[in-house]
N, C-alpha and C positions, 0 to 999 in steps of 0.2 A: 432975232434968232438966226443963227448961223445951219447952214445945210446939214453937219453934223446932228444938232439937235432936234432937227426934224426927221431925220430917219430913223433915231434911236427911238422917238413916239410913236412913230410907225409898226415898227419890227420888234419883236419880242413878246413879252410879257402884258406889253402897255398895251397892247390894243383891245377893241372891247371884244373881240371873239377870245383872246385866249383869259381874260376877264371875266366874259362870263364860263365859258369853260372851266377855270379851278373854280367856281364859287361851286357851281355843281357838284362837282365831282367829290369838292369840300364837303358839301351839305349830305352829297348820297353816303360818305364813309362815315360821317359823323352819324344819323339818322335810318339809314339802311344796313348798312355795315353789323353792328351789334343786334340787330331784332332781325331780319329776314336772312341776313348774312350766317349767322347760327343756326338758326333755323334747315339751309339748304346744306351748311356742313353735316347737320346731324342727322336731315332725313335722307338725301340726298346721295350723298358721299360717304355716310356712315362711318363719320368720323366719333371717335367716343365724346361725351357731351363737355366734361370739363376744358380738352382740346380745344372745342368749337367756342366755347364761354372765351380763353385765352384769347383764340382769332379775332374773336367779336370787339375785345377790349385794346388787341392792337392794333385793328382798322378804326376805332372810336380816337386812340391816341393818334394816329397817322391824318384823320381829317383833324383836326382841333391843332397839329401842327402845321398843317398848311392854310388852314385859318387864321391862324396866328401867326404866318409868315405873309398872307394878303393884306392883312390892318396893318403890321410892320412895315410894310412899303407903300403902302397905301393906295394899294390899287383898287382898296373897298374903304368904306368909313361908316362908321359904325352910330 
């Protein structure tokens, strides 16, 4: 391994804190996002319900995309 290859494992994405970081944050948009997420839009913020239903379903889309950007590079395995 050359010096180069050891600092790009290091730095970025690869490491296990930013690792487990988007699993997280993956799991919280996919699973919390749509049912609590709607929820605090519509008691909360008093946003009208079918608005808050859209929100819930673009944060459900938004984690399921960077789930499916984690197994793409395979910084998770399934």
């Amino acid at each position: 391994m050359t010096e180069n290859e050891d600092y790009e494992n290091v730095s970025g994405i690869y490491t296990k804190f930013w690792r487990i970081t988007l699993v997280v944050i993956s799991m919280l948009l996919i699973f919390v996002g749509p049912t609590y997420g709607v929820y605090a839009l519509v008691k909360i913020v008093k946003l009208d319900y079918f608005a808050s239903i859209g929100a819930g379903i673009v944060l459900f889309v938004v984690g399921m995309a960077l789930m499916m950007f984690l197994i793409r590079k395979k910084l998770i395995t399934v």
